[in-house]
N, C-alpha and C positions, 0 to 999 in steps of 0.2 A: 536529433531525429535519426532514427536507425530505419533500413529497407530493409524489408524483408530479404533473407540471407537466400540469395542464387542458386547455391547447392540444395538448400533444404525445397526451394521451391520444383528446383528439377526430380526431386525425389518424388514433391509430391504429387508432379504433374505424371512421371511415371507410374504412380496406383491411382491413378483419378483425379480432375478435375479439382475436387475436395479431399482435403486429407483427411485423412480416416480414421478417425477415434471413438470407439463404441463407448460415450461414456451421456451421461443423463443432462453433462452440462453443456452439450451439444446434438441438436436434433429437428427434424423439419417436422413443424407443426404449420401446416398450411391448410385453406379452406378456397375452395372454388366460390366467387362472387358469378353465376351464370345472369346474364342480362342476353338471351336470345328466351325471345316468347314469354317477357319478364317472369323468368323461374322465380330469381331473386331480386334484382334490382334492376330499375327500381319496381315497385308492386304492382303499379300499372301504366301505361303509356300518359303522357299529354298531364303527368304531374307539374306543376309548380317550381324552380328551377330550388326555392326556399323547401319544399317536402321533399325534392330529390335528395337535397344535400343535408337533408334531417336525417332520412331513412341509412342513407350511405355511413353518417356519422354514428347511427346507433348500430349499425353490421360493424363496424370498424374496432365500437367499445367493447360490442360484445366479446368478440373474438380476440379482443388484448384483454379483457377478464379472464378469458378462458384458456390464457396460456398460450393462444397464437402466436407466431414471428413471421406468417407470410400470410399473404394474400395473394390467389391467381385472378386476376380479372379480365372478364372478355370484354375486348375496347372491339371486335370485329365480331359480329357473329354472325354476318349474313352478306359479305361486299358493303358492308356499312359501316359506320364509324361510332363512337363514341368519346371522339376527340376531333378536336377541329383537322379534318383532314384534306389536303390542298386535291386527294384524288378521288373520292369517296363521300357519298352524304349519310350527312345527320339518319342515325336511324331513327326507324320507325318506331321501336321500342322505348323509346328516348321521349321525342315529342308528341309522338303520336302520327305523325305524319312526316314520309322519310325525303330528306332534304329538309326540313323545318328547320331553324336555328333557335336552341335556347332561347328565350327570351324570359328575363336579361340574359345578357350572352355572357357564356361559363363555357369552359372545358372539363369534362367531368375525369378524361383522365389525368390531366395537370392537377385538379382538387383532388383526387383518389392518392394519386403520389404526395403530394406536400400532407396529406391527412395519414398515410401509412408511414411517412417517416416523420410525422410529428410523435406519432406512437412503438415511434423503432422495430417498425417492422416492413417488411420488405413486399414489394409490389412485382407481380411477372403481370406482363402483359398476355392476353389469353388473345389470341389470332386461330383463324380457323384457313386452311387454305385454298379450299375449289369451293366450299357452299356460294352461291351467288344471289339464289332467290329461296327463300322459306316459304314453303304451300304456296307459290307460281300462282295456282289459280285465284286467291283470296288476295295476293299479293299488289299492291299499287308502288308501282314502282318509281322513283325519280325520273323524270327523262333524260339526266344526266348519267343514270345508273349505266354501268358499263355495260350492262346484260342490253338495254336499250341502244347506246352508238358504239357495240362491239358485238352486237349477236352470233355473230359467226365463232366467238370465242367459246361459245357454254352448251351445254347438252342438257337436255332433261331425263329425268329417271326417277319414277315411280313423285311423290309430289312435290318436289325439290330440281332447283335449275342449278347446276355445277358445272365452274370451267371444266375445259376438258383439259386433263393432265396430258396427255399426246401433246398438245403444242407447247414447242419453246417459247411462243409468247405469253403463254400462262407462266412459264416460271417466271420469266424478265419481269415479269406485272407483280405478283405476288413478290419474290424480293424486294423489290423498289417499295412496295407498299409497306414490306418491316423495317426495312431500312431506313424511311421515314420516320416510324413511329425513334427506331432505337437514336438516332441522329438526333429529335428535336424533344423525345423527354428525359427525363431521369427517373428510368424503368430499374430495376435490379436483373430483371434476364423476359428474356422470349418463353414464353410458351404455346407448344400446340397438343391440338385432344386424340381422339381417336379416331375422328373422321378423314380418313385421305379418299381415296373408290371408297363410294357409298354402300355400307353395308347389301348384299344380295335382297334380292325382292324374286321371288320362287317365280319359275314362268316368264322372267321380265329381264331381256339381255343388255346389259349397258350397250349404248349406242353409238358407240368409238368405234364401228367393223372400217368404215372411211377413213377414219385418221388412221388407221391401224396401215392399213392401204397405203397411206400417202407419206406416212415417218415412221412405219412399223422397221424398214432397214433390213438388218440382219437378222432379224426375228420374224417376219414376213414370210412365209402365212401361216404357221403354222405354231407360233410360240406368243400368245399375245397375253400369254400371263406375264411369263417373264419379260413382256415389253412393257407392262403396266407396272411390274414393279422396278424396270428400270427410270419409268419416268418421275416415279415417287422419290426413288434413290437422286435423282437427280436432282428435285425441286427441293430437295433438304441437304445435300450438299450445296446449292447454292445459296442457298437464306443462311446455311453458316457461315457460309466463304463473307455474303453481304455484313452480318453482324458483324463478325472478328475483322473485317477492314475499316469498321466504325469506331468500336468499341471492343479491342480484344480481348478484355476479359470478362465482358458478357458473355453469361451461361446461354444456352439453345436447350430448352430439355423438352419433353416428349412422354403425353401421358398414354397411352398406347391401350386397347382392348387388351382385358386380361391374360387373354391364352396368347402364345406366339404361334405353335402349333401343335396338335393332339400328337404323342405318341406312334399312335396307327401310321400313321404316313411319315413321321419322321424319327427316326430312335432319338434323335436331341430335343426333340419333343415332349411334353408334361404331360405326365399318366391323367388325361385328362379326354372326353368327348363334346368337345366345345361344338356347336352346327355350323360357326363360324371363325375362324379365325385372322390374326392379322398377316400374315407373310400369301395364305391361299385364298383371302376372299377379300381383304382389302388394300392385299398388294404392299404393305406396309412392312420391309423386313428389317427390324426394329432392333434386331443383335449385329447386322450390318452396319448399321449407324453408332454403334455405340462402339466394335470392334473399328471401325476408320475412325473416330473422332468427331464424327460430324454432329453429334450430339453430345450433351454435358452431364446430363438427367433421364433418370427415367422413373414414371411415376405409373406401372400399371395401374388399370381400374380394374382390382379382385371385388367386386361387388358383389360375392356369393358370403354364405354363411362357411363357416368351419364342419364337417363335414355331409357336403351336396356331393351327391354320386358322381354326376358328368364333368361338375367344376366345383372340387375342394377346395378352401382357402387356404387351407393351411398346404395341401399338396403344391397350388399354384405360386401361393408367398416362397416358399423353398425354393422350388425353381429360380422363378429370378435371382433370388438368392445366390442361385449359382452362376447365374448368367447375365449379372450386371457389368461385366468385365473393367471393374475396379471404376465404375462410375458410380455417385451416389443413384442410391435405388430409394424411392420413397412409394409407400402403397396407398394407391387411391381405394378409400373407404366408401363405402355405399351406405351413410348415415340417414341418408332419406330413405331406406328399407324399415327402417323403424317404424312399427304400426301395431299396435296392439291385439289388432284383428286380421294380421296375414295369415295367410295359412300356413307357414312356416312359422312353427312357433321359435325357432332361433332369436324369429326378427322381434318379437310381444315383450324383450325389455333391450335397455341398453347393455348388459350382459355382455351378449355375442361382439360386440366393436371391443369393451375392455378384453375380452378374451385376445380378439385379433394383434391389440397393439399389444396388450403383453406377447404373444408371440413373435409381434415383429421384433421384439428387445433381444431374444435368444439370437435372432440371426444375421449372423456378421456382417452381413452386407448391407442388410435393409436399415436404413440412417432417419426415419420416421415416414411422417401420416401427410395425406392432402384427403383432405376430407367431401366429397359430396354432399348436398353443398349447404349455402350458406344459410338459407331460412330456415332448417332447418332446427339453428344454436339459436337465432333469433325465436324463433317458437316454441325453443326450448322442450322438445321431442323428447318424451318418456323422459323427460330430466336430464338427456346428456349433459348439460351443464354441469352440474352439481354430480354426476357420474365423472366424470374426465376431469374437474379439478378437485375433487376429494379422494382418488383415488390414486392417478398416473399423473394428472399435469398440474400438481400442487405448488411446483413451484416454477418460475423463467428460465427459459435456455438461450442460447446463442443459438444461433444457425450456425451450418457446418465452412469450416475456412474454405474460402474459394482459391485455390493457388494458383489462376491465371491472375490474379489480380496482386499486382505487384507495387502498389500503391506506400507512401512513407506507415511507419508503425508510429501511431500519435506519442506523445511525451505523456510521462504520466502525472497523472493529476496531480494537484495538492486540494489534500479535504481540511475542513472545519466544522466543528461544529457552534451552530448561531440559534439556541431554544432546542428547540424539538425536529427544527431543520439541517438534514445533512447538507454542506453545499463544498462546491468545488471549481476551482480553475477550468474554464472551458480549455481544449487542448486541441492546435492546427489539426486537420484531418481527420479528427473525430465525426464519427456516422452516429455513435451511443454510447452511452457509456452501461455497465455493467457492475452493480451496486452488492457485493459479497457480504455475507453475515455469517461470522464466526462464533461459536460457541462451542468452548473445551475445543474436543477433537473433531464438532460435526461441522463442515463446510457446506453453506449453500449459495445460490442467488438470491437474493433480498427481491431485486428487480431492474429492469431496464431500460434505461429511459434515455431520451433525446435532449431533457432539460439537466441544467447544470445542479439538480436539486433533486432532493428527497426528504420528504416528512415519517421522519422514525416511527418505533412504537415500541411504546414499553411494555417491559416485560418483567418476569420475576427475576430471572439473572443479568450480570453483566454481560453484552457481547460486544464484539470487535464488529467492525464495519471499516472497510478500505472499497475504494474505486479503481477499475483499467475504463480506459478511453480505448473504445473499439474502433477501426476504419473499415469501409466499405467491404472490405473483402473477410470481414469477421478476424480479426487478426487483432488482439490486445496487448495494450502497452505493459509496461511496468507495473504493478501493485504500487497503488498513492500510500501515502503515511496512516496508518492506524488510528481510528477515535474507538474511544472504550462509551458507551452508552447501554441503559438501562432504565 
């Protein structure tokens, strides 16, 4: 058993989290699972715990047909849960009524994780941080819910109840809540979206002017922007301080509104006219986090087409590009624009997305896709499916190495072949293993899988096929011994 070598990992930890290799046999192919106001899963509230776990297992095959290696799934999306949580009820979107438990009783994120690494692909938990109540008014709340025996914690704003980020007891609350989740499953990393301050509502002043008042401090009275995005800065350096004392080589990453900020007001800014962005309007200063370390990832949402006047994609993709500062950078896609009848005719085939990820390939920084989202591949929209694997995701990739994660390098395999099945030595540490098929001088991935097995397939030539035994942190062993099959 060999560790990963100290130097190399100090090296890698100096250009980013992941080490950085722009090649095809490494690359984030991920898809948002959304369960707030069942987007995606499951389809409707007050399912069957046997059709929740149907619907999940056919999102899961689909998106390993299609070349996926992660999944982001929202286990919070409202102060609710979707895991048995000792501080939080059962959501509404779940049973139908919030506080309800399963019945029979399941944890859907303990089955979500044992189902995505049956399939060798990776799970980020999706966490949202101030949402508290979704549409308040329509809203029937647990009377356990915290907005109920902690009112004095939340504010309301346009139709949505959200802690208020001003108090330190919103962050102590909110850490402890990930901190949970990372402590008691076996997640592969935290994720959060782009909601921190709720996007503006014209006419409609967030209602913080009191807390502003009573913890504004040295920004008091007169800077309450820069107090808002102190308190943001401060709730995301502590949920990573919370992570990395759990689990240090857990990723924290951060999928952020597309623009950081227009041009106009800042020359480090993207020749861009966003109405809103994240550092002026949701307080969110997203190249701060990534310049301290307090984040791992960054996954903007460019959900415009390749040339939109006010927000280009290809202008906004570049950007980051440049200003991912040796973090991986992956771009969130807006696949659910697809519609035959927008009036954007970009959007009238799947076109415009192969355009985009080929673009992301040209640029050095950007390490692949998280896709918006997931019913979309299940509904199989203007064909993406059969668009994205006949095209770009033809064949399996690894995800990119994590070099906080300093974990043993598995031993590597010994194959055989038994019929038409390839099989091989399971090996300590192994997360997946990584199944290569040679022919002449072309190398690819065959496929990836968590079983110690694979079913060949013939073909006109002879090819080679050897296995690496992958560990958690994508880091493979040795090349196993050669079988020549045909």
């Amino acid at each position: 058993m060999k560790k990963v070598i100290t130097i190399a990992l100090l090296v890698s930890v100096s250009l980013g989290v992941f080490a950085k290799k722009k090649s095809l046999k490494r690359e984030m192919r991920a898809v948002w699972i959304a369960t707030v106001d069942n987007i995606d899963w499951p389809s409707k509230p007050g399912l069957s715990v046997k059709e929740q776990k149907k619907e999940l297992i056919a999102h899961l095959d689909q998106h390993k047909k299609n070349g996926m290696n992660t999944v982001i799934f929202q286990v919070r999306p409202a102060t609710d849960a979707f895991y048995n949580s000792p501080y939080e009820p059962w959501s509404q979107w779940l049973t139908g009524e919030q506080g309800k438990v399963p019945e029979p009783t399941y944890d859907p994120l303990q089955f979500a994780v044992e189902e995505c690494h049956k399939r060798a692909m990776e799970l980020h938990a999706w966490m949202n941080p101030y949402r508290a109540v979704f549409l308040y008014k329509d809203a029937k709340t647990d009377p356990n819910h915290i907005t109920n025996t902690r009112p004095e914690l939340f504010l309301t704003y346009g139709k949505h109840k959200y802690f208020n980020p001003g108090l330190p007891e919103t962050r102590d609350y909110v850490s402890k809540i990930v901190g949970d989740v990372v402590r008691r499953y076996d997640i592969d990393a935290v994720h959060f979206d782009d909601y921190f301050y709720p996007y503006k509502i014209q006419g409609e002043a967030f209602p913080d002017s009191e807390s502003f008042a009573k913890q504004g401090g040295e920004f008091y009275p007169d800077r309450i922007d820069e107090w808002r995005r102190e308190n943001v800065n401060l709730v995301i350096k502590q949920i990573n301080d919370t992570i990395k004392s759990i689990k240090p080589w857990m990723p924290f990453g951060i999928s952020p509104f597309g623009v950081w900020r227009n041009k106009s007001v800042d020359k480090s800014g993207s020749r861009t006219q966003a109405g809103q962005t994240n550092y002026d309007d949701l307080y969110a200063d997203v190249l701060l986090w990534l310049k301290n370390d307090w984040i791992d990832y960054v996954a903007p949402q460019i959900y415009w087409h390749i040339g939109k006047k006010v927000a280009n994609y290809r202008v906004i993709a570049k950007w980051w590009n440049k200003n991912s500062y040796g973090k991986p950078c992956y771009i969130g896609q807006g696949v659910y624009r697809l519609n035959s009848e927008s009036r954007i005719k970009s959007w009238h085939s799947t076109d415009e997305i192969i355009r985009q990820i080929k673009l992301n390939r040209k640029l050095k920084n950007v390490d692949g896709s998280m896709f918006f989202s997931a019913k979309n591949f299940v509904e199989n929209k203007l064909g993406i499916n059969e668009a994205l694997t006949n095209e770009l995701y033809d064949s399996p990739v690894l995800n990119l190495q994590n070099a906080l994660y300093d974990g043993e390098i598995p031993k590597s395999p010994k194959i055989r072949l038994n019929g038409e099945m390839l099989e091989w030595t399971k090996s300590d540490d192994a997360k997946y293993y990584v199944v290569y098929q040679k022919s002449g001088k072309s190398e690819k991935v065959f496929c990836i899988t968590s079983l110690p097995q694979v079913r060949l397939q013939k073909g006109q030539t002879t090819c080679e096929y050897f296995v690496c035994a992958v560990n958690r942190g994508h880091y493979e062993s040795e090349r196993s011994n050669v079988i020549l099959y045909n």
